[in-house]
Z-matrix of the N, CA and C atoms (Angstrom, degrees):
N
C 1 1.451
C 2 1.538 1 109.25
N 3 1.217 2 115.99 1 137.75
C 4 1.224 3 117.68 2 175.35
C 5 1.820 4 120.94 3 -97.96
N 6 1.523 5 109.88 4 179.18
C 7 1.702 6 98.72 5 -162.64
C 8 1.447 7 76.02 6 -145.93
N 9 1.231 8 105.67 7 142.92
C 10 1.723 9 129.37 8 178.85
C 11 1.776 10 112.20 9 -91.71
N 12 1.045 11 130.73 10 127.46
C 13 1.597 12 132.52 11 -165.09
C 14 1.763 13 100.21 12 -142.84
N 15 1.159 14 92.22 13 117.73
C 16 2.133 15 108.16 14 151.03
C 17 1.378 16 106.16 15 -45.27
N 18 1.682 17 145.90 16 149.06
C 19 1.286 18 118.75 17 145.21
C 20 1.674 19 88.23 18 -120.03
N 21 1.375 20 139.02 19 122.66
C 22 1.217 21 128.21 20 163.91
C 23 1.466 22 119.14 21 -83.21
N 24 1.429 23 113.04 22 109.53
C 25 1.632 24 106.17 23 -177.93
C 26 2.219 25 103.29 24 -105.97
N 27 1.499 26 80.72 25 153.55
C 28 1.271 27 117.49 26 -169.91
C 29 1.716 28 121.80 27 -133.04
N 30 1.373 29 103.13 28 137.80
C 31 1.622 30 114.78 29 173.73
C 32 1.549 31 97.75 30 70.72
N 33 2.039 32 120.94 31 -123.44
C 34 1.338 33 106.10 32 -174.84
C 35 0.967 34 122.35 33 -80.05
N 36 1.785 35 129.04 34 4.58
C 37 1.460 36 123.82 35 173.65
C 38 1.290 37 107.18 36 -87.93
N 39 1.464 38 139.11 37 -5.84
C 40 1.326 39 127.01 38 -178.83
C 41 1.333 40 91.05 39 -99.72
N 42 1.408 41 154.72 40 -38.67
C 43 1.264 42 165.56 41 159.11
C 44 1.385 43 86.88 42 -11.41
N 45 1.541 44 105.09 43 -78.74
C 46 1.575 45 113.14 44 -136.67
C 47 1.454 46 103.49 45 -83.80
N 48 1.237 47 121.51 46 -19.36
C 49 1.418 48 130.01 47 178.36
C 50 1.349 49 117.28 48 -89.19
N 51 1.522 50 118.93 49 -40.59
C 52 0.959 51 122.05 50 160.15
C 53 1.898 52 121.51 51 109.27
N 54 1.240 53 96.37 52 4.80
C 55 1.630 54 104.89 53 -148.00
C 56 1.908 55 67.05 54 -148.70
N 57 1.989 56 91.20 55 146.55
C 58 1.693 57 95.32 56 156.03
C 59 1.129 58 134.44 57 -99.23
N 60 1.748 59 109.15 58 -1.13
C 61 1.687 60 111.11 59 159.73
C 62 1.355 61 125.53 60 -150.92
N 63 1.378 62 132.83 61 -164.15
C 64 1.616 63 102.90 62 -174.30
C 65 1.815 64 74.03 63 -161.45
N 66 1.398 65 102.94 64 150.70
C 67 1.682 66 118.82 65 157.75
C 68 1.312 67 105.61 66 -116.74
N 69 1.591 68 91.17 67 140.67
C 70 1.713 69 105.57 68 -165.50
C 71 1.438 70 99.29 69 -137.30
N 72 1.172 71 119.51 70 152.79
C 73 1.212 72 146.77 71 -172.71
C 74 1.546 73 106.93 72 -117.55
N 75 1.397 74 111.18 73 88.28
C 76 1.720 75 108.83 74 176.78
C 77 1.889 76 107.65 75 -127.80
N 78 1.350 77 91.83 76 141.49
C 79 1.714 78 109.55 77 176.72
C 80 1.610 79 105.49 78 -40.42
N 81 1.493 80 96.90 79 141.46
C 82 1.624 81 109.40 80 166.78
C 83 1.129 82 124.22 81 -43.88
N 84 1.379 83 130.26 82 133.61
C 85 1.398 84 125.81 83 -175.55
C 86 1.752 85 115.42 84 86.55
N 87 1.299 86 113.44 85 9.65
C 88 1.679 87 112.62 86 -166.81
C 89 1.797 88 87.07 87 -73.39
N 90 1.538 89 99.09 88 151.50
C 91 1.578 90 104.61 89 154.45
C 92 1.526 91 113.81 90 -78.10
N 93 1.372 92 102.70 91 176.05
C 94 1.728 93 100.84 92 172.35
C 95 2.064 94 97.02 93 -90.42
N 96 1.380 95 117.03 94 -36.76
C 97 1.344 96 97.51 95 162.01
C 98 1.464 97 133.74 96 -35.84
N 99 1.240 98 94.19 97 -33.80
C 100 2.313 99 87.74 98 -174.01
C 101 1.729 100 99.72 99 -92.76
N 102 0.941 101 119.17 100 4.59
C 103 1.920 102 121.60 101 151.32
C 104 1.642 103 105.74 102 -63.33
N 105 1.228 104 118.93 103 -69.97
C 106 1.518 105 98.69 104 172.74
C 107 1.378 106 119.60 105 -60.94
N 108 1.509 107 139.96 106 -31.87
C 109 1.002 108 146.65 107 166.27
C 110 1.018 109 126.11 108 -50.71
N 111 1.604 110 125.71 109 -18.35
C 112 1.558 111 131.61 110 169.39
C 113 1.769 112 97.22 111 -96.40
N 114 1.303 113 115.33 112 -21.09
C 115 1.795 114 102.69 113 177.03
C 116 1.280 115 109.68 114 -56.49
N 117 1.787 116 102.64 115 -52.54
C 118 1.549 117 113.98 116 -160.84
C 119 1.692 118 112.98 117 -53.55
N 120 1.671 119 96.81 118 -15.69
C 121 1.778 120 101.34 119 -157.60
C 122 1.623 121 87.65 120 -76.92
N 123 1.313 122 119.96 121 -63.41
C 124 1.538 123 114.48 122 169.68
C 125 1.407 124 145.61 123 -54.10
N 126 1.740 125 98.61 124 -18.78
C 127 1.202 126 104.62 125 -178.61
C 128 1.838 127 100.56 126 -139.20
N 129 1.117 128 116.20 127 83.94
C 130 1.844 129 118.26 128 -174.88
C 131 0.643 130 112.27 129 -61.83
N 132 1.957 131 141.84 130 -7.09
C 133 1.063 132 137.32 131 -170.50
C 134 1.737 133 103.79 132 -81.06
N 135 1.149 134 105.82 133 -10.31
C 136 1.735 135 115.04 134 -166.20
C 137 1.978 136 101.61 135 -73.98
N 138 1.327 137 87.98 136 -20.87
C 139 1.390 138 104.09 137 -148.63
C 140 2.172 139 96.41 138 -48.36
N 141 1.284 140 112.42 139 -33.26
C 142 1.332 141 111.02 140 -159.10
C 143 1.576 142 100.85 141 -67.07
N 144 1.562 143 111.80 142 -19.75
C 145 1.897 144 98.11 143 -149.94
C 146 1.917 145 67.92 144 -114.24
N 147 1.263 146 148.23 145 37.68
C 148 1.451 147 123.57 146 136.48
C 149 1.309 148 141.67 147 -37.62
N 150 1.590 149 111.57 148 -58.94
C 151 1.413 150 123.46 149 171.39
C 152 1.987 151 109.12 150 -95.35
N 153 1.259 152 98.06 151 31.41
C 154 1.501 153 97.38 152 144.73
C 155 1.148 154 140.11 153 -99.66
N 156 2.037 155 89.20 154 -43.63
C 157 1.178 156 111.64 155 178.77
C 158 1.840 157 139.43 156 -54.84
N 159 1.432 158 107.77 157 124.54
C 160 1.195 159 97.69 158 -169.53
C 161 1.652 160 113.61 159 -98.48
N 162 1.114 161 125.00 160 139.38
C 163 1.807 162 131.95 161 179.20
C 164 1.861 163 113.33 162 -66.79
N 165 1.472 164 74.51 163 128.56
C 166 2.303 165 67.26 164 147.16
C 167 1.529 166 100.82 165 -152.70
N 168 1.310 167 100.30 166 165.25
C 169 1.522 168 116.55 167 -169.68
C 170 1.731 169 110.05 168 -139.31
N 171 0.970 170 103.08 169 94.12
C 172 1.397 171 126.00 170 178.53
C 173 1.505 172 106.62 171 53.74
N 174 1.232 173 110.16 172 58.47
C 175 1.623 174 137.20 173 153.66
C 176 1.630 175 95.91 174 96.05
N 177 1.582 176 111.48 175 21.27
C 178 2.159 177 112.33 176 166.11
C 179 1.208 178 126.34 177 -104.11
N 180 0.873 179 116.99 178 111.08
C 181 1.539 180 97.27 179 165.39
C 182 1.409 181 132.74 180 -38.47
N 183 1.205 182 141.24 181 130.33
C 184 1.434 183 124.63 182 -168.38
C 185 1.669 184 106.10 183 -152.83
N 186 1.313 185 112.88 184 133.93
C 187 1.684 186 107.79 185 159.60
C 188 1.088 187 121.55 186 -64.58
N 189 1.547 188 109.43 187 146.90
C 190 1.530 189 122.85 188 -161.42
C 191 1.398 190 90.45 189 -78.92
N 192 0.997 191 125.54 190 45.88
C 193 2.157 192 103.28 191 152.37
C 194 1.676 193 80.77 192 -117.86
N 195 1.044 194 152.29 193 25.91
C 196 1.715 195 147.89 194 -146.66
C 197 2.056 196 78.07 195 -93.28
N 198 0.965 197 125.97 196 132.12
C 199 1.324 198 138.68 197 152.74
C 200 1.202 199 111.46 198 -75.48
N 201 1.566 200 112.34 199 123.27
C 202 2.070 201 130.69 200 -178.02
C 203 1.409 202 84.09 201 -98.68
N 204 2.165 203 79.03 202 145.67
C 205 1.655 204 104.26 203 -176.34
C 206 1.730 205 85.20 204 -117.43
N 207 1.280 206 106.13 205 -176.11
C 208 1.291 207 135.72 206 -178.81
C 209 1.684 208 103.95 207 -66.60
N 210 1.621 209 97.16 208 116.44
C 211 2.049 210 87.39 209 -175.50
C 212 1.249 211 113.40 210 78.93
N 213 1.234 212 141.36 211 26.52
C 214 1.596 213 138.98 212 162.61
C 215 1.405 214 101.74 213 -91.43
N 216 1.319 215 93.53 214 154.11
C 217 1.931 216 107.43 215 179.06
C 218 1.716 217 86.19 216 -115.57
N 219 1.047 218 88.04 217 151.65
C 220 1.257 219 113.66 218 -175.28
C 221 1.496 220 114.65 219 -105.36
N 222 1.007 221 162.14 220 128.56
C 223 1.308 222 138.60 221 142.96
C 224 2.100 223 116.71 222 -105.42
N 225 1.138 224 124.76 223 135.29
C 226 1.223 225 137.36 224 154.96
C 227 1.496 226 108.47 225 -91.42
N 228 1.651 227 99.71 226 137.43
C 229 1.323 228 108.86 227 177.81
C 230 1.478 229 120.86 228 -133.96
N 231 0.930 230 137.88 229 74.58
C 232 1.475 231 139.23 230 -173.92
C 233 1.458 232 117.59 231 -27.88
N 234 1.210 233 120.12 232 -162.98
C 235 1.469 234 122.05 233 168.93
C 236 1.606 235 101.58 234 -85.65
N 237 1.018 236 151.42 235 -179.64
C 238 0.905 237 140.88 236 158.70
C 239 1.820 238 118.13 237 -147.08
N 240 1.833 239 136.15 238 126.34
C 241 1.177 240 119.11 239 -170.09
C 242 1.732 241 112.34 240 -128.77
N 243 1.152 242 101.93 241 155.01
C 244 1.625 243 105.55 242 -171.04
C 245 1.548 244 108.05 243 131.27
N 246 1.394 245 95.69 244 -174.41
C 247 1.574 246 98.13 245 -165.82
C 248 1.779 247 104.47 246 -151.22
């Protein structure tokens, strides 16, 4: 069975994607880590800001082994610089 997810991207993932969010359809039990891990597959350029990037899950911060439920927003957050 599959589970329906928000992903809201920000900084170089809305850049490179182009769009500020995406609904995804991922298998039961997905982490929120393999959400960036399916960007990188389409877009490799993502690949450098992986282990920067930090998770949230319906406004938490969370480590990417965090297991997505049905209807979570996701957010990815890069490093981000400026003022």
């Amino acid at each position: 069975m599959a589970i329906e997810v928000t992903v809201k991207l920000f900084a170089v993932y809305q850049e490179v994607l182009g769009v500020p969010e995406l609904v995804w359809s991922l298998p039961e039990q997905s982490v929120v880590g393999e959400v960036v891990d399916r960007l990188i597959q389409t877009h490799p350029q993502l690949k450098q800001w992986r282990d920067l990037t930090r998770f949230g899950v319906n406004l938490n911060f969370v480590p990417a082994d965090t297991i997505l439920q049905n209807g979570d927003e996701v957010v990815l957050i890069p490093p981000v610089s400026g003022g």
